[in-house]
N, C-alpha and C positions, 0 to 999 in steps of 0.2 A: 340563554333564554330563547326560545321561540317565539319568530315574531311571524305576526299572521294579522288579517282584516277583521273587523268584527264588529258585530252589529252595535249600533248607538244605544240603544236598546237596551241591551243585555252587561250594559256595563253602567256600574252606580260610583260616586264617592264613598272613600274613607271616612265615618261617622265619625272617627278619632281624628281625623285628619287636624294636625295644629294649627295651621293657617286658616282661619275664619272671612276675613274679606278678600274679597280682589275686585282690585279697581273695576267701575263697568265701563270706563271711556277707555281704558288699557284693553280690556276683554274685547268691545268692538272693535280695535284695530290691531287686534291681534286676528281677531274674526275673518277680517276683510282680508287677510293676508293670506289665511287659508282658505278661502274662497280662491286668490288665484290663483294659488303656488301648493295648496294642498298642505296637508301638517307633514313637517319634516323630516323630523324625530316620532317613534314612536312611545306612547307614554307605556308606565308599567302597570300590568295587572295580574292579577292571584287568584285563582278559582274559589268560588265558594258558590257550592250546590251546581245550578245551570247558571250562574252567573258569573262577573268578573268583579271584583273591587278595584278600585285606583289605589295603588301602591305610591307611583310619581306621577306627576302629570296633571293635576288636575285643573289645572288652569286651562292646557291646550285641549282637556278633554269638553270644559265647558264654554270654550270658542268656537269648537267644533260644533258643538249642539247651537249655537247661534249663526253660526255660517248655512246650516240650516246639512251638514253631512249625514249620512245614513249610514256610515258605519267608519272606520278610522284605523290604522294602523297600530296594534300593541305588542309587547315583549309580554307573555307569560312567566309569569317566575312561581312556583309555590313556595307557600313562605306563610307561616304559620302567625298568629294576632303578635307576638311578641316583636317577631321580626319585621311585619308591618309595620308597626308603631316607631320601631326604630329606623325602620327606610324611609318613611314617613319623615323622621324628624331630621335624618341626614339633609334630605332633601332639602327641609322649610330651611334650615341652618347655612344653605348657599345659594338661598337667593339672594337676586343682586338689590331690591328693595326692600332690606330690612333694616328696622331703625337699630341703632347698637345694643337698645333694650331688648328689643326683639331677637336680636344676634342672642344675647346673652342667655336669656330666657331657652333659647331653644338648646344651647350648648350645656348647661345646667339642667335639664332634664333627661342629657344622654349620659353626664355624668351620676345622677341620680340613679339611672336604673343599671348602674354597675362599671360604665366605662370609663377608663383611666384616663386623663388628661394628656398622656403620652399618645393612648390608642385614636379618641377623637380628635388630635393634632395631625395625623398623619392621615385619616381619614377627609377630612375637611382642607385639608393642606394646607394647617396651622402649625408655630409654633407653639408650645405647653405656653412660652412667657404671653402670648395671645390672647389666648384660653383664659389665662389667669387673671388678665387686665378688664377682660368682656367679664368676665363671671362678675369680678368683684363691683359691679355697677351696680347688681340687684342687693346692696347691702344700704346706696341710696333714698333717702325718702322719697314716697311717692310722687308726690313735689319735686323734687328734685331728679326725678327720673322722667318727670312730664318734660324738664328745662330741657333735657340730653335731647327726648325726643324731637322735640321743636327746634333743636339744632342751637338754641340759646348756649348750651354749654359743649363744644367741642370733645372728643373724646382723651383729651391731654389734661381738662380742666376739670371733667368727671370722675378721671381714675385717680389724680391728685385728692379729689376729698373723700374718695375711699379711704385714704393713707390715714387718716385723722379720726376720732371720736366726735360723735354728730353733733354734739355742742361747737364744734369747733369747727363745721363745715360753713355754718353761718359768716361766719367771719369773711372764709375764704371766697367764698359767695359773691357777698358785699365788694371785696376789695376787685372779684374778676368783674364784674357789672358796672363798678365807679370807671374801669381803664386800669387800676393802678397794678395787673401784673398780665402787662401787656404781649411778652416773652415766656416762652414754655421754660429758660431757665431763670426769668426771675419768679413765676409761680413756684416752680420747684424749689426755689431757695427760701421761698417763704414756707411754703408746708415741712421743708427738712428743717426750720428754725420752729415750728409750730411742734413739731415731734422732739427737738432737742430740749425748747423750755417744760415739754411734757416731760422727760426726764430729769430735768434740774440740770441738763448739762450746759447752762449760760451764764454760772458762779461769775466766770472769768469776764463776761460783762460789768463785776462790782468790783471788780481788782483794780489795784492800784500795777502800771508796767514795770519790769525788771527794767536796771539800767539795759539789758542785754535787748530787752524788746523794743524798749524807746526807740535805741537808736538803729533799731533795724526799722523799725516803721517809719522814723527819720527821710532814713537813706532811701526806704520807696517810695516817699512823697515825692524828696528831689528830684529821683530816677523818673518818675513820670511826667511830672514839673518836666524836665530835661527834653525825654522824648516828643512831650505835648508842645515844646519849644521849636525840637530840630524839624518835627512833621513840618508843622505849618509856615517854616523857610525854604523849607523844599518845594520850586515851586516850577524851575525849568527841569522839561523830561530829558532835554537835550545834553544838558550838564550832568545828570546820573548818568547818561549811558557814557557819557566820556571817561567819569571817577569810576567804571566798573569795570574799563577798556584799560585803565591803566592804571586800576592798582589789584589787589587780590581778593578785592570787596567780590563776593561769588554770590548767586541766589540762594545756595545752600545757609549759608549764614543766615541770611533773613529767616529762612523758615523753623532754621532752630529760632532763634529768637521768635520767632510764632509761636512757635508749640509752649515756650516758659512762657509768655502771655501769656495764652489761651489759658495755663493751669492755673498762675496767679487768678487770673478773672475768674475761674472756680470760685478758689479762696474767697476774694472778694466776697461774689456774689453769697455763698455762704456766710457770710460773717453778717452781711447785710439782710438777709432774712432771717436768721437771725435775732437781729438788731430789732426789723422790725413787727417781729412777731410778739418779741418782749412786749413793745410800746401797746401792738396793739393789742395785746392779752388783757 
């Protein structure tokens, strides 16, 4: 692209342009900035008749006209209304003040007018699983899309009640608002137990234990019992490092024993959202 000076004048906004506000306190200190230091970047423009259109830029192009410049540094590119709209919307899609609605919004209208989830992933320098957690917000009710914006619901606990049929977002709602799914993996155990009672798959909530399960769930009360015992006598650091000096206790051990935790507590936590999805259905 061809960059060159040019008159203030002679260059207008994109009429299509997606982004509707910008801030005015943001604009004047952007303003002042190119007052001393001049615009840095030049923004992009597209010929049309004797004039130019704004392709990118338009923010620095109308801090520029408030700094009070008579003409500004641009990239010419020709590029036909289609291609506009799309550079246009590449653009709105990476700025760094967008709410995640707004994100989504703007990533769903470059997939609507044809592009694959792969191609604006690479584009945007997203992952497609991104892509797909942003889009699925606008499925939200309005309401509930006001919460996201306003930052009441983080984007962990917005994409969690996409996963669910909107009778049942309420729910999930209530319980994020009261405290009670404090943890991104007790939410998730509660919505994957809100999708499991949606398939009937929690029969085994009404069963009665094989002897074979009794007593395996027995032996992991004790075993926890046990551990929740030896943690809390363990209590000189000085004594571990001596039992590690002199026997073949290794940290490697430990950390297997971490990773069967860690997956047990999946478990767990499954079982118990679950549990409490039942109740609270």
């Amino acid at each position: 692209m061809a960059e060159t000076m040019i008159p203030i004048t002679l260059i207008y906004p994109n009429p299509n342009q997606p982004r509707k506000a910008f801030d005015p306190e943001k604009l004047q200190g952007l303003a002042g900035s190119i007052r001393e230091y001049g615009v840095m970047e030049p923004i992009v423009v597209t010929p049309r008749g004797d004039r130019y259109m704004i392709i990118a830029g338009e923010r620095r192009f109308r801090a520029s006209t408030l700094a009070g410049l008579t003409e500004m540094p641009v990239s010419v590119k020709e590029a036909d209304d289609r291609l506009v709209e799309e550079l246009a919307l590449l653009e709105n899609v990476q700025r760094q003040d967008l709410t995640m609605i707004e994100e989504a919004r703007g990533y769903q209208a470059l997939i609507d007018r044809g592009m694959s989830k792969e191609e604006l992933g690479a584009k945007v320098g997203k992952q497609v699983w991104f892509i797909e957690k942003r889009t699925a917000l606008l499925s939200l009710s309005p309401e509930h899309q006001k919460l996201v914006e306003s930052g009441r619901l983080d984007h962990n606990e917005a994409y969690e009640m996409t996963r669910v049929p909107e009778g049942k977002r309420v729910l999930i709602l209530k319980k994020i608002m009261a405290g009670e799914l404090g943890t991104y993996n007790k939410l998730r155990a509660f919505v994957d137990g809100l999708i499991a009672s949606e398939r009937q798959e929690t029969i085994f909530a009404l069963q009665e234990f094989t002897p074979a399960e009794k007593a395996a769930v027995d032996l992991f009360a004790l075993t926890m019992r046990n551990i929740d015992s030896f943690v809390s006598k363990v209590e000189n650091e000085e004594a571990l490092k001596k039992a590690a000096f002199h026997s073949a206790i290794v940290a490697d051990q430990l950390d297997l024993i971490i990773k069967h935790l860690m997956r047990l507590r999946k478990i767990v936590l499954a079982g118990s959202g679950i549990k409490d999805a039942v109740e609270a259905a």
